[in-house]
TILUMNU-608044 format. One record per residue (C-alpha): residue number from 1; residue in three letters; x, y, z. Coordinates in Angstrom, 1 decimal. Layout:
<nodes>
pos: NUM, code: ALA, px: X, py: Y, pz: Z;
...
</nodes>
This chain:
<nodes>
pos: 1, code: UNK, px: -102.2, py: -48.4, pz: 126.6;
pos: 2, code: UNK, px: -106.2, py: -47.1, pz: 126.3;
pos: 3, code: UNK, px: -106.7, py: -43.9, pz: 125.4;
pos: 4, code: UNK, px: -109.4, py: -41.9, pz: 127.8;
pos: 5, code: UNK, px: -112.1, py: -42.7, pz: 125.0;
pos: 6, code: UNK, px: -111.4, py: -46.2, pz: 125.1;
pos: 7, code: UNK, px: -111.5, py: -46.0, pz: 128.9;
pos: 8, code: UNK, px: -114.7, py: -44.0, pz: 129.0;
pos: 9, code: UNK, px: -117.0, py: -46.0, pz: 126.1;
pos: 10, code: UNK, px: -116.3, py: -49.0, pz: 129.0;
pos: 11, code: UNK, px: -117.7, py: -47.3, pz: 131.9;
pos: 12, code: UNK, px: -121.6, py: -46.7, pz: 132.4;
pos: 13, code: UNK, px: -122.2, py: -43.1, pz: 131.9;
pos: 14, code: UNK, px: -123.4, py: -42.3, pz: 135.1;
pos: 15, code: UNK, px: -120.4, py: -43.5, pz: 136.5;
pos: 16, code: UNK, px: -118.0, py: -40.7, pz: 135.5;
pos: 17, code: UNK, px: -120.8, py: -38.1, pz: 135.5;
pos: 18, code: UNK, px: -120.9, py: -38.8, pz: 138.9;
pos: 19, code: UNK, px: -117.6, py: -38.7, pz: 140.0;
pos: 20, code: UNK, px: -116.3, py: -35.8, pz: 137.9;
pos: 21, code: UNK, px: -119.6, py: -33.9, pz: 139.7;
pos: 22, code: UNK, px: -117.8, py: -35.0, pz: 143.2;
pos: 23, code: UNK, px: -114.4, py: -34.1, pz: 142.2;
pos: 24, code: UNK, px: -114.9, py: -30.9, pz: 140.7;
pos: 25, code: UNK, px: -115.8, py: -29.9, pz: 144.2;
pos: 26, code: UNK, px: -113.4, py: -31.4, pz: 145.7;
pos: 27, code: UNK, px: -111.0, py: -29.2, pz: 143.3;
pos: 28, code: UNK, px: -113.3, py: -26.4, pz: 143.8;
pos: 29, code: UNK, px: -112.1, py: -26.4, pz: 147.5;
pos: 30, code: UNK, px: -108.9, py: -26.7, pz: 146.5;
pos: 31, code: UNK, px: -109.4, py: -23.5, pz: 144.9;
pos: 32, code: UNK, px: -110.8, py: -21.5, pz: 147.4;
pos: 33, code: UNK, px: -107.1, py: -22.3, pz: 149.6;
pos: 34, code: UNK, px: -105.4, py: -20.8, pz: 146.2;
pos: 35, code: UNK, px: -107.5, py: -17.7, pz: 146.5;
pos: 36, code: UNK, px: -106.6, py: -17.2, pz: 149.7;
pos: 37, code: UNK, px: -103.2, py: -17.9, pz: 150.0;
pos: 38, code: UNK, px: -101.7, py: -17.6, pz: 146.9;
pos: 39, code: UNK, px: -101.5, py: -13.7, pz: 146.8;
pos: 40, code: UNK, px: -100.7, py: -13.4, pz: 150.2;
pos: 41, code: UNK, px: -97.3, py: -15.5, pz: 149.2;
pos: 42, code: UNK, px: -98.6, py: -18.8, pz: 151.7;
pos: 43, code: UNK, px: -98.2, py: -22.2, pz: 150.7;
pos: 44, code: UNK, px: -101.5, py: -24.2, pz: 149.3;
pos: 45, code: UNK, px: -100.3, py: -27.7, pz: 151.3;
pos: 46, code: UNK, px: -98.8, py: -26.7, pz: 154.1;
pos: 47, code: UNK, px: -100.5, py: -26.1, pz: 157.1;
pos: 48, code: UNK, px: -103.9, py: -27.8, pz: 156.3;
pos: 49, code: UNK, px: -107.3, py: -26.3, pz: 156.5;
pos: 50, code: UNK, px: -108.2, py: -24.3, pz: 159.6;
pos: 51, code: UNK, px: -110.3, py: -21.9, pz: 161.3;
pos: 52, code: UNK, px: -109.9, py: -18.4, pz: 161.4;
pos: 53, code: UNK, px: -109.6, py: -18.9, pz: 164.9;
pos: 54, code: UNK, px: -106.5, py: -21.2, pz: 164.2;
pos: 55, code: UNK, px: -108.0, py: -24.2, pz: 165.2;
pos: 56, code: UNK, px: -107.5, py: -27.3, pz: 162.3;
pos: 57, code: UNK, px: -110.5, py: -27.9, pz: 160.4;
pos: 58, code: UNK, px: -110.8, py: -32.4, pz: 160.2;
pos: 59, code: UNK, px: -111.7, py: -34.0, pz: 157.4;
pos: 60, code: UNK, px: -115.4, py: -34.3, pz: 158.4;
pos: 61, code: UNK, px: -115.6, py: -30.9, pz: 158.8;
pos: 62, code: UNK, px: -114.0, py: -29.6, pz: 155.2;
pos: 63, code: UNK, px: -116.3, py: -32.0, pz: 152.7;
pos: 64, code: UNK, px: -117.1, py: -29.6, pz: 149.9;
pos: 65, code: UNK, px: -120.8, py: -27.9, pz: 150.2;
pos: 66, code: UNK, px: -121.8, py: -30.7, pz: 152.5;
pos: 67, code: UNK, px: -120.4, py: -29.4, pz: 155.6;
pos: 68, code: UNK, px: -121.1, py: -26.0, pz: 154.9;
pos: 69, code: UNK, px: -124.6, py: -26.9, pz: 154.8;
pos: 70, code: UNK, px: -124.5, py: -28.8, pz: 157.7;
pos: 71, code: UNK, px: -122.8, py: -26.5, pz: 159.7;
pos: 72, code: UNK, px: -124.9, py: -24.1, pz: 158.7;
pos: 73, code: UNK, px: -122.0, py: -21.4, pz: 157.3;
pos: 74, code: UNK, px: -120.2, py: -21.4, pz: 160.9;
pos: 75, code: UNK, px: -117.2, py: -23.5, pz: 162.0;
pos: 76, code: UNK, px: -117.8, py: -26.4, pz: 164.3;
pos: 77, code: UNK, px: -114.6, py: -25.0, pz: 166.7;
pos: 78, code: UNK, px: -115.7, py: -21.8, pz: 167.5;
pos: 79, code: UNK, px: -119.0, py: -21.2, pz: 165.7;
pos: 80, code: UNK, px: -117.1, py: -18.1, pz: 163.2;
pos: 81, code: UNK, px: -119.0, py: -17.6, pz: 159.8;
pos: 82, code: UNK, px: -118.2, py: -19.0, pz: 156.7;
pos: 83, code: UNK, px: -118.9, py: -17.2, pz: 153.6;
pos: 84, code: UNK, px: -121.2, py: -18.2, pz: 151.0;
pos: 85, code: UNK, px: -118.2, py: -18.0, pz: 148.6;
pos: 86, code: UNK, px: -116.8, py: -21.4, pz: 149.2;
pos: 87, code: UNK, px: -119.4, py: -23.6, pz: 148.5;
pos: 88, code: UNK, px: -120.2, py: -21.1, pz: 146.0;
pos: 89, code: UNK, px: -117.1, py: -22.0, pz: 144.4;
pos: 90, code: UNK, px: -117.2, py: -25.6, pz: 145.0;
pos: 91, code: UNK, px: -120.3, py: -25.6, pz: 143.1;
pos: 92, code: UNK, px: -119.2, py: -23.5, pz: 140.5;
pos: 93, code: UNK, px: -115.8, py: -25.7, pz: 139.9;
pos: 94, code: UNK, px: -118.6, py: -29.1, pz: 139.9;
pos: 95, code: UNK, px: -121.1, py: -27.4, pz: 137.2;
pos: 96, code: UNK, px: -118.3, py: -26.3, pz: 135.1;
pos: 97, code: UNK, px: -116.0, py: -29.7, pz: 135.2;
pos: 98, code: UNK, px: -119.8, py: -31.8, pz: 134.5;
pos: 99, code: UNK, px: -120.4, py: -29.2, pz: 131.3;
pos: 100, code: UNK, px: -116.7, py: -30.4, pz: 130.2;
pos: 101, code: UNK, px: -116.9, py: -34.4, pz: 130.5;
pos: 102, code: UNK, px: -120.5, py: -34.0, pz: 128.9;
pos: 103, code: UNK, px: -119.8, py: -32.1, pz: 126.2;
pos: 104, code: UNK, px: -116.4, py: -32.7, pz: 125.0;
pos: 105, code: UNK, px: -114.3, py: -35.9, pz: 124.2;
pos: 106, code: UNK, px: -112.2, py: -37.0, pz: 127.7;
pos: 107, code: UNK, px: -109.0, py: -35.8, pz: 126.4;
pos: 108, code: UNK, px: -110.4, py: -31.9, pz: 125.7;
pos: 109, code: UNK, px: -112.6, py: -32.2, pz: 128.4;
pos: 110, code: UNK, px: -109.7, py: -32.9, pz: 131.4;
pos: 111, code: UNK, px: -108.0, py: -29.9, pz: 129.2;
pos: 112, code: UNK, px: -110.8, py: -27.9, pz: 129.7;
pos: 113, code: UNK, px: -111.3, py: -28.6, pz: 133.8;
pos: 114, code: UNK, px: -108.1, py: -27.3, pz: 134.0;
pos: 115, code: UNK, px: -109.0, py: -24.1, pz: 131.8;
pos: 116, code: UNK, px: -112.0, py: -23.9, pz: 134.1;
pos: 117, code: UNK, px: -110.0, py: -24.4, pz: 137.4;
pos: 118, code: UNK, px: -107.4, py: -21.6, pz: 136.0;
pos: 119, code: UNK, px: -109.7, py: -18.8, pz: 135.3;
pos: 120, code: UNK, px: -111.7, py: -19.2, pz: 138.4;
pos: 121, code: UNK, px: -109.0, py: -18.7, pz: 140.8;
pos: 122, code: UNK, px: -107.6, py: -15.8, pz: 138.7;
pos: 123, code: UNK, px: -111.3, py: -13.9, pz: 138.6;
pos: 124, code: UNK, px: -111.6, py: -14.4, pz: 142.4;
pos: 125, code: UNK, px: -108.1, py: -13.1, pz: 143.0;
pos: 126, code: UNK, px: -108.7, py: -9.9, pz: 140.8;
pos: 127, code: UNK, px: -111.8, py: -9.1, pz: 142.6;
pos: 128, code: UNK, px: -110.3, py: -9.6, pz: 145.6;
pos: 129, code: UNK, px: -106.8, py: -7.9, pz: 145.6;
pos: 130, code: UNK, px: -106.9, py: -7.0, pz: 141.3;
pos: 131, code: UNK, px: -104.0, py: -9.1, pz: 140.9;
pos: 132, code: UNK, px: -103.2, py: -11.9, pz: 139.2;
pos: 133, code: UNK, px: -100.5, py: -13.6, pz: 139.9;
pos: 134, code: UNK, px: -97.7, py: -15.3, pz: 137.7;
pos: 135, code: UNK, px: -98.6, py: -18.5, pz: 138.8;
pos: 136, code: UNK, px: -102.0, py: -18.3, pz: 137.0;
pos: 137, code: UNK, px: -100.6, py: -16.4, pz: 133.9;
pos: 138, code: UNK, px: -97.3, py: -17.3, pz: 133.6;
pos: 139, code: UNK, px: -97.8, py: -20.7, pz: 134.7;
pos: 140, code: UNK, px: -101.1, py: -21.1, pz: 133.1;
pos: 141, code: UNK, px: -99.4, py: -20.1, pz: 129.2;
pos: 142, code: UNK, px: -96.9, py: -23.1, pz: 130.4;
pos: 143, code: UNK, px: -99.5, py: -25.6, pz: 131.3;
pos: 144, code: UNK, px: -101.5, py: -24.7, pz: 127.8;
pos: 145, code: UNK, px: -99.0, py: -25.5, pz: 125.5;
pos: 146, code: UNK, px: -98.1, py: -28.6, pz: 127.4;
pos: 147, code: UNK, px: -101.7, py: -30.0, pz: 127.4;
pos: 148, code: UNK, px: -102.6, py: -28.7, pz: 123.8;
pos: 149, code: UNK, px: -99.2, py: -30.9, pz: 123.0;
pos: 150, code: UNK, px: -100.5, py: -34.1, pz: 125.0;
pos: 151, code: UNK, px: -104.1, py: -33.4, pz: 124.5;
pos: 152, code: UNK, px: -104.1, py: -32.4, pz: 120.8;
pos: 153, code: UNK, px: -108.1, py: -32.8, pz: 120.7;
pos: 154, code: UNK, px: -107.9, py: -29.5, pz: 122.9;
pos: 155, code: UNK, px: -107.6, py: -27.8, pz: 119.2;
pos: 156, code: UNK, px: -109.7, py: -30.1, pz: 117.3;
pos: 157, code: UNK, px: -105.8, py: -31.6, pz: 115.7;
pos: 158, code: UNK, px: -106.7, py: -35.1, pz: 115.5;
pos: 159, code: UNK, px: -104.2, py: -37.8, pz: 112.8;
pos: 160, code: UNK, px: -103.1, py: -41.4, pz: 112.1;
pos: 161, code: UNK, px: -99.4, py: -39.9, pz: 113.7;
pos: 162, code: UNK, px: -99.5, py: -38.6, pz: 117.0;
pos: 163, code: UNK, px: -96.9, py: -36.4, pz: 116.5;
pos: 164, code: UNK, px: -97.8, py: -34.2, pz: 113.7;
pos: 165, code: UNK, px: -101.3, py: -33.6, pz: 115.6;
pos: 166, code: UNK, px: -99.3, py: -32.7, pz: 119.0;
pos: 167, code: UNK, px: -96.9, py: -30.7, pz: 117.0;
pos: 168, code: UNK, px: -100.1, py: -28.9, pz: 114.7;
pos: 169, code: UNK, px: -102.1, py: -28.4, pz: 118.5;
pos: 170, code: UNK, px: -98.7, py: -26.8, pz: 119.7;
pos: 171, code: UNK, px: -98.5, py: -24.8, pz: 116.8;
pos: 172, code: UNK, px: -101.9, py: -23.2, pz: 118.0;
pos: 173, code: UNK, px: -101.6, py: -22.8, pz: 121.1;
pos: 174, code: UNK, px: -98.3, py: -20.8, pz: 120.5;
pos: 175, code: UNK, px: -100.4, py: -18.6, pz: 118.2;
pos: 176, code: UNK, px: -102.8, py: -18.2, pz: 120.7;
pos: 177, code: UNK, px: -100.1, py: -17.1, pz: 123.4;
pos: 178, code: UNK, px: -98.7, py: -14.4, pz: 120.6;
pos: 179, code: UNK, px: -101.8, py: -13.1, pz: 119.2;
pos: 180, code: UNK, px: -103.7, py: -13.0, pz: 123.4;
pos: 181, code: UNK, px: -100.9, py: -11.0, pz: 124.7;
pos: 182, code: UNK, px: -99.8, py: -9.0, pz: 121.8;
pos: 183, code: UNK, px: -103.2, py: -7.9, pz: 121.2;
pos: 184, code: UNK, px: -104.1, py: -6.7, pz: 124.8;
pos: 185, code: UNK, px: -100.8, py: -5.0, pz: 125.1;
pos: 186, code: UNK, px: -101.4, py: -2.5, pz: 122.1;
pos: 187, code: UNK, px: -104.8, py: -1.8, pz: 122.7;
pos: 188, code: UNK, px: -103.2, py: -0.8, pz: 126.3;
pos: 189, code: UNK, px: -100.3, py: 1.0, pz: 124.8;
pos: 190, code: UNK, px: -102.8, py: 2.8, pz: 122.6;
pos: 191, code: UNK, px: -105.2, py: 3.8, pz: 125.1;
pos: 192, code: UNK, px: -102.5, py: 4.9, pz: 127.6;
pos: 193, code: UNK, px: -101.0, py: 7.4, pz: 124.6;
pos: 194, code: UNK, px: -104.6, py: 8.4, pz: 124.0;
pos: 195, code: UNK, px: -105.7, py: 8.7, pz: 128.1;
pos: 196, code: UNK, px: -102.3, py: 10.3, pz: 129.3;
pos: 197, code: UNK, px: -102.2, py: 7.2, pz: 131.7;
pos: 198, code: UNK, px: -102.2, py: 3.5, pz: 132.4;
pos: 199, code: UNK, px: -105.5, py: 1.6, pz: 130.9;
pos: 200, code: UNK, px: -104.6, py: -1.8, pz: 131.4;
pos: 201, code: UNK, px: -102.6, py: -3.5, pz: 133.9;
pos: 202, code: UNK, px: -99.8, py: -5.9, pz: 132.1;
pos: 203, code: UNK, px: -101.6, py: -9.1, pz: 134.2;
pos: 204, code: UNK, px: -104.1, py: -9.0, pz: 132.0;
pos: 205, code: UNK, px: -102.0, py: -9.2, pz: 129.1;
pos: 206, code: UNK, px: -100.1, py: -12.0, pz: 130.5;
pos: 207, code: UNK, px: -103.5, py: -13.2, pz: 131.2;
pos: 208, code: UNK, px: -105.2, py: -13.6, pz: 127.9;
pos: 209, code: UNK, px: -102.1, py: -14.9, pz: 126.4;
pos: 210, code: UNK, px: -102.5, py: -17.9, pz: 128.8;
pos: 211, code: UNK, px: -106.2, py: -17.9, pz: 128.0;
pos: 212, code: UNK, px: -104.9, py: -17.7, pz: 124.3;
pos: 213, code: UNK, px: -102.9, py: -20.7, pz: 124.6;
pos: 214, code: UNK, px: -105.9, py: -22.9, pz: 125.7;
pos: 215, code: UNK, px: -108.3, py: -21.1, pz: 123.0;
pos: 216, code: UNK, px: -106.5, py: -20.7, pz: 120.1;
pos: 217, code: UNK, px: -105.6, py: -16.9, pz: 118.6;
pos: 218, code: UNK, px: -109.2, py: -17.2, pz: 117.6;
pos: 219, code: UNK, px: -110.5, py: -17.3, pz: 121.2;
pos: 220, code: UNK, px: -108.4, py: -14.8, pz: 122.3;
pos: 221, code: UNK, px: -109.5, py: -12.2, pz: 120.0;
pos: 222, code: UNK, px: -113.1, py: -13.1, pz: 121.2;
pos: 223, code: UNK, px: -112.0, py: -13.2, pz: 125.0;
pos: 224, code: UNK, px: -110.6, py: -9.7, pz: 124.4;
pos: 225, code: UNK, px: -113.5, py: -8.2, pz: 122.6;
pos: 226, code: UNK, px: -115.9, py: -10.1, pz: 124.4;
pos: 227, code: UNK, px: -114.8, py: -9.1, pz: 127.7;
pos: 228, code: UNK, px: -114.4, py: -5.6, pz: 126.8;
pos: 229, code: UNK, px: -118.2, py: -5.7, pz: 125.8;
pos: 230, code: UNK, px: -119.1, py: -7.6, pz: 129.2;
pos: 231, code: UNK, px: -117.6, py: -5.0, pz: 130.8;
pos: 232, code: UNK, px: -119.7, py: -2.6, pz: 129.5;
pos: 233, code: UNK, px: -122.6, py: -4.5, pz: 130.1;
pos: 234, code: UNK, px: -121.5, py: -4.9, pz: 133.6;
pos: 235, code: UNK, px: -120.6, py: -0.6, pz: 134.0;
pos: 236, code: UNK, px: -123.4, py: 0.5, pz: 132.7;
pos: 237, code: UNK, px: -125.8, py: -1.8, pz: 134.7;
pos: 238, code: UNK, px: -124.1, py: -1.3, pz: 138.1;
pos: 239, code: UNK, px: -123.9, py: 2.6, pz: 137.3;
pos: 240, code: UNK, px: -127.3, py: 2.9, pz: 136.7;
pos: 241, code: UNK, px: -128.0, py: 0.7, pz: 139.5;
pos: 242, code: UNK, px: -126.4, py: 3.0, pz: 142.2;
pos: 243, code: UNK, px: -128.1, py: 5.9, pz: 140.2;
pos: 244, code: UNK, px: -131.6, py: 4.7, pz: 140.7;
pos: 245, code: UNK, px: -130.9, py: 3.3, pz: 144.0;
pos: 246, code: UNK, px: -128.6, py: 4.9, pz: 145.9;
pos: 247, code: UNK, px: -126.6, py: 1.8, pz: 146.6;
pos: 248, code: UNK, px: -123.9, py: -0.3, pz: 145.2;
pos: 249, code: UNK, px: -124.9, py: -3.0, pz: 143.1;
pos: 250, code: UNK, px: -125.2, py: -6.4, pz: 144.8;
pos: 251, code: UNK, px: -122.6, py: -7.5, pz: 142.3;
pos: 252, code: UNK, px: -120.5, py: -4.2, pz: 142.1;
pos: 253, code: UNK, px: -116.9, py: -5.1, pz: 141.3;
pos: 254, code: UNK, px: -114.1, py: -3.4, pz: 143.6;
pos: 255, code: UNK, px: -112.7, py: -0.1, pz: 141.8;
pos: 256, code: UNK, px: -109.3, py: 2.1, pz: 142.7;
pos: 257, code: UNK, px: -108.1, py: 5.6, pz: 142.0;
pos: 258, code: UNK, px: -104.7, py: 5.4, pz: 139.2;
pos: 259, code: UNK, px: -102.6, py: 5.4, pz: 142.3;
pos: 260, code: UNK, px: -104.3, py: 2.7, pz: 144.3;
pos: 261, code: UNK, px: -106.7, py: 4.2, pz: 146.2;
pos: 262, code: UNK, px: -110.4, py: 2.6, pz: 146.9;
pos: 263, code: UNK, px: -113.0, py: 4.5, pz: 144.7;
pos: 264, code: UNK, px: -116.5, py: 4.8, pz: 144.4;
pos: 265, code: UNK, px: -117.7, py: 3.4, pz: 140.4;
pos: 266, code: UNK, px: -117.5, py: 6.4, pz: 137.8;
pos: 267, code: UNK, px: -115.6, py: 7.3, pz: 135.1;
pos: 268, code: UNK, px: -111.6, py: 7.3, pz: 135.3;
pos: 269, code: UNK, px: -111.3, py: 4.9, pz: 137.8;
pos: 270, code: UNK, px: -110.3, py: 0.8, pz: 137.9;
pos: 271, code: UNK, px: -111.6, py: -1.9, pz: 137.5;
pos: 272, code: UNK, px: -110.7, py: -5.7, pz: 137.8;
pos: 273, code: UNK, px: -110.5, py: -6.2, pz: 133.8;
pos: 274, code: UNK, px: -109.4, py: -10.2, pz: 134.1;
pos: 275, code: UNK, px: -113.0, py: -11.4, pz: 135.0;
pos: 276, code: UNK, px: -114.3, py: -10.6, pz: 131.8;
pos: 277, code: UNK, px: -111.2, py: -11.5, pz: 129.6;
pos: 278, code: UNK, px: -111.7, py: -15.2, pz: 131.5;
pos: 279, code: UNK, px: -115.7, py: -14.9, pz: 131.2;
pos: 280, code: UNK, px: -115.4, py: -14.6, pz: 128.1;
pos: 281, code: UNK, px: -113.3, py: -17.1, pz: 126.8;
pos: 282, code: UNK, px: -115.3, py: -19.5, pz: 128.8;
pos: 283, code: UNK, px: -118.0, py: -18.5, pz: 126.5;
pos: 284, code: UNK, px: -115.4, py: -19.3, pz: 123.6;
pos: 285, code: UNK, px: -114.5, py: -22.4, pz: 124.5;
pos: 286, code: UNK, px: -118.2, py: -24.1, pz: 125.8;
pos: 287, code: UNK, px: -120.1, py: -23.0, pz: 122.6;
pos: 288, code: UNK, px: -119.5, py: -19.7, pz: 120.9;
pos: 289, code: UNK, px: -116.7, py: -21.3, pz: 119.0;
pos: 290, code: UNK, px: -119.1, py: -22.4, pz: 116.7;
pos: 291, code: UNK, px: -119.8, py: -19.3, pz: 115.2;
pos: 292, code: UNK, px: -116.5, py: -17.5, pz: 116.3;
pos: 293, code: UNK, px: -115.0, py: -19.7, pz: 113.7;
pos: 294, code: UNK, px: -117.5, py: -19.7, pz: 111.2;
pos: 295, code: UNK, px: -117.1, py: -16.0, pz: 111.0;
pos: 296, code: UNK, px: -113.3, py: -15.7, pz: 110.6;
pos: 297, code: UNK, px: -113.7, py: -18.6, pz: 108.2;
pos: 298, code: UNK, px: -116.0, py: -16.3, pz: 106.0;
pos: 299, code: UNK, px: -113.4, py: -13.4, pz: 106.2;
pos: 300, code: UNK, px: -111.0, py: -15.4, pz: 105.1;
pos: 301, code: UNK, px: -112.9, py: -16.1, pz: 102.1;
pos: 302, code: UNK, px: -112.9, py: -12.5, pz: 101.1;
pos: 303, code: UNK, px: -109.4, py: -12.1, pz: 101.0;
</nodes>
């Protein structure tokens, strides 16, 4: 049986470009049903797409971007807006599946669409309700072992035995599940005996394990890191924002009292934290790998 390189050094180039563009929004509308329904306990298949209203939305109706632009943001049925987010998202799903297919092999890159399709349904959920559900953590840790195991390119474990690079690419991922999780939960247990209260909701440790498994222990530790320095990035920027302006920032992320009440941004209060773990790691795994792993390489050689 080909392998997906065999399959893909037959095809014109444009081909597949093209139609992993066109499916990635086609997933990326996907995506925005699991946004919506998945933390309000809803099934993603059943009923179909409809309107606010309650109205079904046809086929001709729901093509990603296209009929948003058509339509002009409102629904056909009873002329309720749309928000930007969807194509947004559909768009975002498209870019991000094209950067896979052309810059991986096929075998990572169809790892890495799923990577992509995972964190973006888990950032959208946090902002929205800063949750994120089993499905997407739990599930996702699952579904990264598996692929690292059928996909062993996923971890750069390539020999002349299938097996032993499965079992090598399993071994990783596995590593990256321990070392994600294990290092977001004591950096939370340590700030919480520090703060004299929670710092970190346990999602996000599930959630970087998951990321982990995908990444490798490597990734994790930058995802981790990483995020916690985009956060900072993002804090200081929005504080100083509303500072200078008076306003929220155009890009302000949601923030709650300990015991789950809305709050304005400031000091003591939380934040959706899962963003930046999955920003990050995204960042990982479409380049900064490169030097990631040169770095922990040269450590190594100290010791």
């Amino acid at each position: 049986m080909p392998t997906l390189e065999e399959i893909a050094r037959t095809v014109p180039t444009w081909y597949f470009t093209v139609w992993v563009g066109f499916m990635g929004a086609c997933v990326g509308s996907f995506l925005n049903v699991c946004i919506y329904r998945i933390p309000k306990g809803e099934s993603v298949v059943t009923p179909g797409s409809h309107c606010g209203c309650g109205k079904p939305i046809p086929w001709y109706n729901n093509l990603p971007i296209l009929s948003w632009l058509i339509l002009r943001g409102r629904a056909r049925c009873c002329g309720r807006a749309f928000s930007f987010r969807y194509p947004a998202i559909e768009f975002l799903t498209a870019v991000l599946f094209l950067l896979c297919w052309l810059q991986f092999t096929p075998g990572k890159a169809v790892a890495g669409m799923v990577l992509c399709s995972i964190v973006i349904c888990a950032l959208f959920i946090d902002l929205d309700h800063m949750i994120i559900p089993d499905a997407f953590t739990i599930g996702g840790a699952a579904v990264g072992i598996a692929l690292s195991m059928i996909l062993p390119s996923l971890h750069g474990q390539s020999h002349d035995f299938f097996m032993i690079a499965s079992l090598r690419a399993g071994q990783q991922s596995l590593l990256g599940l321990f070392v994600g999780s294990a290092l977001v939960l004591w950096i939370a247990l340590f700030a919480e005996a520090i703060l004299k209260k929670e710092a970190m909701g346990f999602g996000d440790v599930k959630f970087l394990g998951a990321l982990g498994a995908f990444v490798g222990w490597k990734g994790a530790v930058f995802g981790m890191f990483g995020g916690a320095i985009l956060g900072c990035i993002w804090f200081i920027a929005a504080y100083l924002w509303k500072k200078i302006t008076g306003r929220n920032s155009p890009v302000a992320l949601p923030a709650e009292t300990p015991d789950g009440q809305p709050a304005e941004l400031g000091m003591g209060v939380h934040v959706p934290f899962g963003p930046m773990l999955g920003v990050a790691s995204l960042i990982y795994f479409f380049g900064a790998h490169r030097w990631v792993d040169a770095y922990f390489a040269e450590l190594q050689t100290l010791f």
